[in-house]
Structure formats: C-alpha cells, structure tokens
N, C-alpha and C positions, 0 to 999 in steps of 0.2 A: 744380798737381799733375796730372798726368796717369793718366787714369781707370784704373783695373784692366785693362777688357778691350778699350783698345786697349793695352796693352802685351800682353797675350794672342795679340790679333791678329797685331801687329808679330813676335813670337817667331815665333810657329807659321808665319807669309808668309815669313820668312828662313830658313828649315828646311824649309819643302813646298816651297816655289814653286818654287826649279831641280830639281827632279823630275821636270817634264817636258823641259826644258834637258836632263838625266843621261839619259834613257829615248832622247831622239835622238842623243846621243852615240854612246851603247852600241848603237844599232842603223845609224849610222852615217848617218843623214840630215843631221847638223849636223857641221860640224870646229870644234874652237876654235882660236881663234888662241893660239901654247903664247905669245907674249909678252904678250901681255895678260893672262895666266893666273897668268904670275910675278908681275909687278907685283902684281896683287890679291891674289894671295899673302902676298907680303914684308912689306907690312905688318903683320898682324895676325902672321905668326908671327917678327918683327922684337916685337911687343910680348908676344909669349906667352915667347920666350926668355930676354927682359931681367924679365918678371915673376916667372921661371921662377928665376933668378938668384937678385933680391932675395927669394927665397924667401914668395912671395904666397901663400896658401892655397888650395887649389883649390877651394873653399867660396866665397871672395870675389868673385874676377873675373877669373883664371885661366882658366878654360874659357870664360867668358863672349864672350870674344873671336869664338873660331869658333862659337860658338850662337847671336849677335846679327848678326856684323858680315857684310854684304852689300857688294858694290860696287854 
C-alpha cells in the first residue's frame, strides 16, 4: 500500500508543478508545441467522455482524471 503522503505529494506535483510551464506560456518565453498538446489531451478526455457516458459519479473517478493525470 502506498503511504498517505506520497499520494499527497504526487497530487499536489501534478497540480503545481506546470505553474511555472503556464506563467512562461502566458508571458510568452516558452511556445508549446499545439501537437503534442493534443495528443496529451485526448487521452484523458477520450476517458472523461466515455465515463461521462456510462454515467460514473463525479465523486468516483470522474474528475480524477484531470487532477492526477500528467504526461
């Protein structure tokens, strides 16, 4: 079983960490590249649609997707 506060950690590293990625976006020192952008995209909201479908609870695992999932 994996400890409480690395799951803590892990959460909060997938939520903070492209913060500073976003801050040079928006001031325009870094460009993304838009295909790579899609691709990391597509997946997670390829499984948030089909969850979305089967009518998943957003309590479950629903939003979990974009709150955990990193490339």
């Amino acid at each position: 079983m994996i400890n409480q506060n690395f799951r803590l950690y892990r959460s909060n590293n997938s939520f903070f960490g492209p913060l500073g990625y976003l801050i040079d976006t928006i001031k325009v020192k870094v460009q993304p590249n838009k295909i790579t952008w899609f691709i990391w995209a597509l997946a997670p909201s390829i499984a948030f649609v089909s969850e979305f479908i089967q009518g998943v609870d957003i309590h479950q695992s629903l939003w979990y997707l974009f709150l955990v999932f990193d490339p």
